[in-house]
MMTF fields as JSON, N, C-alpha, C and O atoms, coordinates in Angstrom:
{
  "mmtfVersion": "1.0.0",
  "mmtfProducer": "UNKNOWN",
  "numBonds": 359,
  "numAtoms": 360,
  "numGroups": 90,
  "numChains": 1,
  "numModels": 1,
  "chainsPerModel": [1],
  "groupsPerChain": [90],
  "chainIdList": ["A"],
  "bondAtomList": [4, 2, 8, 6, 12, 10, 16, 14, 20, 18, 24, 22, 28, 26, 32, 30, 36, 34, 40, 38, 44, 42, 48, 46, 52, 50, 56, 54, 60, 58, 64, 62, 68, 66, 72, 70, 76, 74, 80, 78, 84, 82, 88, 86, 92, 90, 96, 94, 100, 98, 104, 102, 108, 106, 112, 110, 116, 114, 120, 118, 124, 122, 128, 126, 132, 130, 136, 134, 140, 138, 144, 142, 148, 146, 152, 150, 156, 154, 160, 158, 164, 162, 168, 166, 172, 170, 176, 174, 180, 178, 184, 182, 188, 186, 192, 190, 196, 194, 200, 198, 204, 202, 208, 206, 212, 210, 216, 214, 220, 218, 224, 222, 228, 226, 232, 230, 236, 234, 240, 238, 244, 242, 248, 246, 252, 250, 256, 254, 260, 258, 264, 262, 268, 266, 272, 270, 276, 274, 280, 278, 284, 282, 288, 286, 292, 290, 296, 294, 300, 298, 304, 302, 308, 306, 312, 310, 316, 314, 320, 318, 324, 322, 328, 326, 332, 330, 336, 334, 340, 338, 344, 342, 348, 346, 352, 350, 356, 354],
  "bondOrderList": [1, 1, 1, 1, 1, 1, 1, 1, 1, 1, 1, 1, 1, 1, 1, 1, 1, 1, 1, 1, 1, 1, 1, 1, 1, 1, 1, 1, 1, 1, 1, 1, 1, 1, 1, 1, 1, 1, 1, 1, 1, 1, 1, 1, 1, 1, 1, 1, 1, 1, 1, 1, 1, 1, 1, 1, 1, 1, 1, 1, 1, 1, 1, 1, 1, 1, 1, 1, 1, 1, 1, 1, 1, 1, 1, 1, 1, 1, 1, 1, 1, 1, 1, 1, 1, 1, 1, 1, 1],
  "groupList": [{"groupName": "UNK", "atomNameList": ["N", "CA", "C", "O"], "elementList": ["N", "C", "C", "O"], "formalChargeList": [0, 0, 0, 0], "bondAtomList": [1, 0, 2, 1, 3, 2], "bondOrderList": [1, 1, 2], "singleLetterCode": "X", "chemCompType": "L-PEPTIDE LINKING"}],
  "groupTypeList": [0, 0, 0, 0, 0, 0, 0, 0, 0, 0, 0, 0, 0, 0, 0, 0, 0, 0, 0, 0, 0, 0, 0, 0, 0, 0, 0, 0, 0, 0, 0, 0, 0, 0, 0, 0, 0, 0, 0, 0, 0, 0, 0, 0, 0, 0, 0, 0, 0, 0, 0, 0, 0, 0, 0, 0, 0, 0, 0, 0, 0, 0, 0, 0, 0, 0, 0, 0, 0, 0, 0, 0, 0, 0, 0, 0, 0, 0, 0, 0, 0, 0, 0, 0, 0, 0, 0, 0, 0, 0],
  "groupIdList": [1, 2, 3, 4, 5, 6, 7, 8, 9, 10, 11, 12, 13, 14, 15, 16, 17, 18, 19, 20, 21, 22, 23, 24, 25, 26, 27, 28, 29, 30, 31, 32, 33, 34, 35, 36, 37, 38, 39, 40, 41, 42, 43, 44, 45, 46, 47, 48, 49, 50, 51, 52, 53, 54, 55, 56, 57, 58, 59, 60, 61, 62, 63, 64, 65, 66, 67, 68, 69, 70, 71, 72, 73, 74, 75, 76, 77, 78, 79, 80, 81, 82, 83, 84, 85, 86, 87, 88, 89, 90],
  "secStructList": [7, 7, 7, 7, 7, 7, 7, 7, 7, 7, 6, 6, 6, 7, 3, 3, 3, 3, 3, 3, 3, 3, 3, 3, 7, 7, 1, 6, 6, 6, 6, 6, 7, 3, 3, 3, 3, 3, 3, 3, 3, 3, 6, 6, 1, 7, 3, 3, 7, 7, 3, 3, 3, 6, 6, 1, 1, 6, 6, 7, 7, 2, 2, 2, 2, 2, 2, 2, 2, 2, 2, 2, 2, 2, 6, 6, 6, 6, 6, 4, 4, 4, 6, 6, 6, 7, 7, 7, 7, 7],
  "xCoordList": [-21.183, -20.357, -20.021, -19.658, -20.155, -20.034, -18.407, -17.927, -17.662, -16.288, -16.649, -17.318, -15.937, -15.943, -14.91, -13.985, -15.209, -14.815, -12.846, -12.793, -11.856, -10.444, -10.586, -10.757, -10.442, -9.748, -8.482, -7.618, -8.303, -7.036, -5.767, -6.177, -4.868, -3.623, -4.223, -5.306, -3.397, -3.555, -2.559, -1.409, -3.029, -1.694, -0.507, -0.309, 0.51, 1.807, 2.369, 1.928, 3.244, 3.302, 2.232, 2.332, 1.245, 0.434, 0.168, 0.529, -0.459, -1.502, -2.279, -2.54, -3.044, -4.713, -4.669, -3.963, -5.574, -5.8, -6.711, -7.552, -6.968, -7.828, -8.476, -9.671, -8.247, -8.449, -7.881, -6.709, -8.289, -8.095, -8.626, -9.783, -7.88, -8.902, -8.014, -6.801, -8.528, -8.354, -8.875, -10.016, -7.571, -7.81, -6.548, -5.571, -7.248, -6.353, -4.922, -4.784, -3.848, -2.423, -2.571, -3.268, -1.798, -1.285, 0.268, 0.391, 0.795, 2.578, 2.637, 2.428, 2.866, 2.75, 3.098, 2.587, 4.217, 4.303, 3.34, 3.57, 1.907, 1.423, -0.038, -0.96, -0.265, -1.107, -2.516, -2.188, -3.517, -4.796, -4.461, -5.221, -3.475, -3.421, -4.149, -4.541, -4.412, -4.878, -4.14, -4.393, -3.446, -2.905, -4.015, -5.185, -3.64, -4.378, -3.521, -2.453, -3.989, -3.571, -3.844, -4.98, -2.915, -3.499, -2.452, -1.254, -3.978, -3.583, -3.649, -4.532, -2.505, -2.971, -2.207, -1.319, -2.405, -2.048, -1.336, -1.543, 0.179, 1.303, 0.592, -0.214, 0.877, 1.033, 0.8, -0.011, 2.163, 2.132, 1.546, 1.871, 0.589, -0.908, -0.407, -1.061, 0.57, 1.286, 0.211, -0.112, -0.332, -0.875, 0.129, 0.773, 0.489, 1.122, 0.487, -0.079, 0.46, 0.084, 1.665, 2.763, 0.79, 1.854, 0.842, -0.372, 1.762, 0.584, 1.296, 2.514, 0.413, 0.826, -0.226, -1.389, 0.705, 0.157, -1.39, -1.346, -2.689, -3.797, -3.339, -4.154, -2.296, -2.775, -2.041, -1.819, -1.172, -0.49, -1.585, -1.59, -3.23, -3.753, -4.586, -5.365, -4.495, -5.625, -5.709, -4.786, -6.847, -6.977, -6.271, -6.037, -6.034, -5.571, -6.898, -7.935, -6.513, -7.401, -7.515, -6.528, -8.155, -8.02, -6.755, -5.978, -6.648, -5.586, -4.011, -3.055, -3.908, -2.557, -2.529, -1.617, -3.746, -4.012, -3.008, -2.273, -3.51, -3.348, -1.581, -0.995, -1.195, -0.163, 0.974, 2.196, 0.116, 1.222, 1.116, 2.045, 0.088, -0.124, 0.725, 1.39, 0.959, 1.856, 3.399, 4.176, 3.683, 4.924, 5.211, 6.29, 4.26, 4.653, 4.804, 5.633, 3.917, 4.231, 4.948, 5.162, 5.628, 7.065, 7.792, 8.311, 8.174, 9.466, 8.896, 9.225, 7.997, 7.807, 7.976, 8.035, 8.08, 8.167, 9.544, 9.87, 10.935, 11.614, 12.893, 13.975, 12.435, 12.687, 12.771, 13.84, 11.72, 11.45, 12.13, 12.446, 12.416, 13.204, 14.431, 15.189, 15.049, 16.51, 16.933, 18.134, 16.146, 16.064, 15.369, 15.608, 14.675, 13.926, 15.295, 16.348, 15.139, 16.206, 17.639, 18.585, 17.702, 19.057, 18.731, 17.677, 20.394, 20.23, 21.216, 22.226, 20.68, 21.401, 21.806, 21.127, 23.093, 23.827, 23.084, 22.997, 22.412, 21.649, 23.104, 23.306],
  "yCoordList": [-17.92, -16.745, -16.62, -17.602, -15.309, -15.382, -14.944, -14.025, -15.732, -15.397, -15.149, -15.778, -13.826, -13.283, -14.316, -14.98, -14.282, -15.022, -14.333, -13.104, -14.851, -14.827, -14.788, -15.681, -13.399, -13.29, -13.572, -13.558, -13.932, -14.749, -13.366, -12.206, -13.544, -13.005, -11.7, -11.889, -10.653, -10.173, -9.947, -9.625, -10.131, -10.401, -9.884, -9.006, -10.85, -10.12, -8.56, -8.147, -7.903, -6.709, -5.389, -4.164, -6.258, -5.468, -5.697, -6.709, -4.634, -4.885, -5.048, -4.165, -5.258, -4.605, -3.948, -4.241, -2.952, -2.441, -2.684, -1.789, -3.428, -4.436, -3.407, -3.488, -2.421, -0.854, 0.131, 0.023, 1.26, 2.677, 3.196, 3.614, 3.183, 3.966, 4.885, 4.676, 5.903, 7.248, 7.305, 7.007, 7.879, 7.591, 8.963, 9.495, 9.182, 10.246, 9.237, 8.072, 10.381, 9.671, 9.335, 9.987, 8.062, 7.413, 8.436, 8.543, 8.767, 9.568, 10.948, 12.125, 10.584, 11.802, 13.509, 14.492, 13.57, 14.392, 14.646, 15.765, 14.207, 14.351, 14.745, 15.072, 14.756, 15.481, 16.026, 16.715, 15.794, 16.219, 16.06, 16.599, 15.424, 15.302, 13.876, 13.195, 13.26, 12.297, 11.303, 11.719, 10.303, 9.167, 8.424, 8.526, 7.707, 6.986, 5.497, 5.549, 4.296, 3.311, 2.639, 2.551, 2.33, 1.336, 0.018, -0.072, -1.29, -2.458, -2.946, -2.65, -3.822, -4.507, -5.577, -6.086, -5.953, -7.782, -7.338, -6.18, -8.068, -8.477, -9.589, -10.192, -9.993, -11.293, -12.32, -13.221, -11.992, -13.599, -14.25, -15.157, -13.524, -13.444, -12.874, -13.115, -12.254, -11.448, -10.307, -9.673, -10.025, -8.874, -8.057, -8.646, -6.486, -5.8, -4.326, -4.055, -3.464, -1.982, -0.995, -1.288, 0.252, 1.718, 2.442, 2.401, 3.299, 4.466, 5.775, 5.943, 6.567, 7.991, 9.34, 9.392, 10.064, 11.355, 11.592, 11.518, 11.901, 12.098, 13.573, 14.055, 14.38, 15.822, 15.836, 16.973, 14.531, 14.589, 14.749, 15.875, 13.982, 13.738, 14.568, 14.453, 15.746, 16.751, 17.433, 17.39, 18.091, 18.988, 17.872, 18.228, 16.858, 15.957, 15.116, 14.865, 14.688, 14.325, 12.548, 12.103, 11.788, 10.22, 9.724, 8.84, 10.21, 10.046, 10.659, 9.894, 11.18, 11.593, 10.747, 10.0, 11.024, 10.333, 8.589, 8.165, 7.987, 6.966, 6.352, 5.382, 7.66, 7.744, 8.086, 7.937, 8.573, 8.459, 6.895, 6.088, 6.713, 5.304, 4.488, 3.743, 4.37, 3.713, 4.015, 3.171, 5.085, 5.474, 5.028, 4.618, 5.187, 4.369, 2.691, 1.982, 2.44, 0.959, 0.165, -0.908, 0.914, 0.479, 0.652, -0.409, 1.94, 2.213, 1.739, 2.551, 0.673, -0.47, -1.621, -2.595, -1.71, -3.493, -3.724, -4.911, -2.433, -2.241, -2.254, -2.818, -1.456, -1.645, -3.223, -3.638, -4.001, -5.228, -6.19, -7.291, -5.63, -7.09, -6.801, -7.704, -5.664, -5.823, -6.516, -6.541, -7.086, -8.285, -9.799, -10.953, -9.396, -10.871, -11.467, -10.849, -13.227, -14.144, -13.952, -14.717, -12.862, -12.804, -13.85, -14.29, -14.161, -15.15, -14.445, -13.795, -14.724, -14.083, -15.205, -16.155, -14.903, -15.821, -15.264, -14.067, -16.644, -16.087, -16.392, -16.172],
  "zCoordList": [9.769, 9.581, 8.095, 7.447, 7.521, 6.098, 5.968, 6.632, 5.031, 4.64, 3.399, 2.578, 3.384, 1.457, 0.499, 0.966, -0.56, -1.804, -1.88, -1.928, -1.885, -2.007, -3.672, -4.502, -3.773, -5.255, -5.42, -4.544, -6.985, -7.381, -7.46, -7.492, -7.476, -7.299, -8.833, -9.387, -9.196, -10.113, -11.097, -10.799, -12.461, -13.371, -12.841, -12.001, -13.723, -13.559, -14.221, -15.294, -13.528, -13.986, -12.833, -12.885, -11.856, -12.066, -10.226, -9.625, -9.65, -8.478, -7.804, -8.622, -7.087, -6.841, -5.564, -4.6, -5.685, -4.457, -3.446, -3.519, -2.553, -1.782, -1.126, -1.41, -0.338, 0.771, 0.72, 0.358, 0.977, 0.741, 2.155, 2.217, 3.205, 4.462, 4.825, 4.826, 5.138, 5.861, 7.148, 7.501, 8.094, 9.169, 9.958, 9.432, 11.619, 12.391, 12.516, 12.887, 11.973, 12.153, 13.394, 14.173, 13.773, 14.479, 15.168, 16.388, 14.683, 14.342, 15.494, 15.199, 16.4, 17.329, 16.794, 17.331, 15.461, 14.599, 14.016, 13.558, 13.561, 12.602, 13.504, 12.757, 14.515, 15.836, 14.698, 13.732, 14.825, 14.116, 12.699, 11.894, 12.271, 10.517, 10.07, 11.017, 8.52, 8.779, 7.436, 6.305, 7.519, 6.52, 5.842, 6.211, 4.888, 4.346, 4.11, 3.5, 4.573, 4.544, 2.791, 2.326, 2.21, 1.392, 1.049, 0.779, 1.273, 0.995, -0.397, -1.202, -0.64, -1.672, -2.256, -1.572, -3.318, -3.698, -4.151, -4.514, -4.472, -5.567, -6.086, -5.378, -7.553, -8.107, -7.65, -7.863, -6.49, -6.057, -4.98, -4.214, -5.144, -3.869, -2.37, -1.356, -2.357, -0.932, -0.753, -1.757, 0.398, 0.669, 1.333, 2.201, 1.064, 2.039, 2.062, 1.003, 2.887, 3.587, 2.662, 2.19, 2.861, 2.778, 3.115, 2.916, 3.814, 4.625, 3.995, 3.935, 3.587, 2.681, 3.628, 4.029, 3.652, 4.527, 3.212, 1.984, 4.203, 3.148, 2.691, 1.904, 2.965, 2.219, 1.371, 0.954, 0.553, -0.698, -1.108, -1.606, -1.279, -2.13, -2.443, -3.39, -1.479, -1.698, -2.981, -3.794, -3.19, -4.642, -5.718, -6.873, -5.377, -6.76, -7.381, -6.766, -9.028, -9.424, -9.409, -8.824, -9.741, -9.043, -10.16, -9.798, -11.207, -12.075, -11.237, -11.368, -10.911, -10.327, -8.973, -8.618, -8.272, -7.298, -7.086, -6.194, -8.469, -8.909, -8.875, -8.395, -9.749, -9.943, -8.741, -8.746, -7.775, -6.128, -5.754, -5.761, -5.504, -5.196, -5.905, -5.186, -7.374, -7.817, -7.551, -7.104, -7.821, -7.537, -5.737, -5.31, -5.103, -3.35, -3.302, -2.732, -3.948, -4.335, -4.538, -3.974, -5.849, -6.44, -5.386, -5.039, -4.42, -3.753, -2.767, -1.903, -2.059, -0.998, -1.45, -0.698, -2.723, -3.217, -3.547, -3.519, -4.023, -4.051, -3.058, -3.22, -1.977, -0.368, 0.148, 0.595, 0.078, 0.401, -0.263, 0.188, -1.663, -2.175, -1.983, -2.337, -1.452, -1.106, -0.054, 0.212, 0.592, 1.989, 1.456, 1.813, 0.726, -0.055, 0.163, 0.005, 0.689, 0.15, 1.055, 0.864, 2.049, 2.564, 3.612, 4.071, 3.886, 4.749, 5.968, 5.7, 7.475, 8.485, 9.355, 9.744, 9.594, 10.854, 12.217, 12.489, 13.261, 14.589, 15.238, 16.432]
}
């Protein structure tokens, strides 16, 4: 069975984008529309998902394109570290 090669984490400051798939929403609201999933690395070798409606990206160019993707990124890695580290009484 062939396993692909595990790339190393990507500098700090920075991300990679591992997948880009487009696919029929899942979102019973969103009925014949279609999202686009994208994965990708933090730093600190964490893989995580954000799913963005595909018709932000329409008529856009891969440069703006780019620039949603980043701007979703930040406000999921942002989201996440306000729970990073809490500790809960069971």
């Amino acid at each position: 069975m062939y396993v692909p090669p595990i790339s190393p984490p990507p500098a700090p400051g920075k991300v990679r984008i591992i997948t880009r798939v487009k696919f029929p929403s899942p979102d019973p609201g969103r009925l014949g529309r279609y999202d686009e999933v994208i994965t990708y690395m933090t730093p600190d070798g964490r893989t995580w998902m954000i799913t963005i409606p595909a018709e932000i990206f329409e008529g856009k160019i891969e440069a703006e394109q780019e620039r949603i993707i980043s701007e979703r990124i930040k406000i999921d890695i942002q989201a996440r570290a306000a729970w990073e580290g809490r500790e809960i009484t069971l």
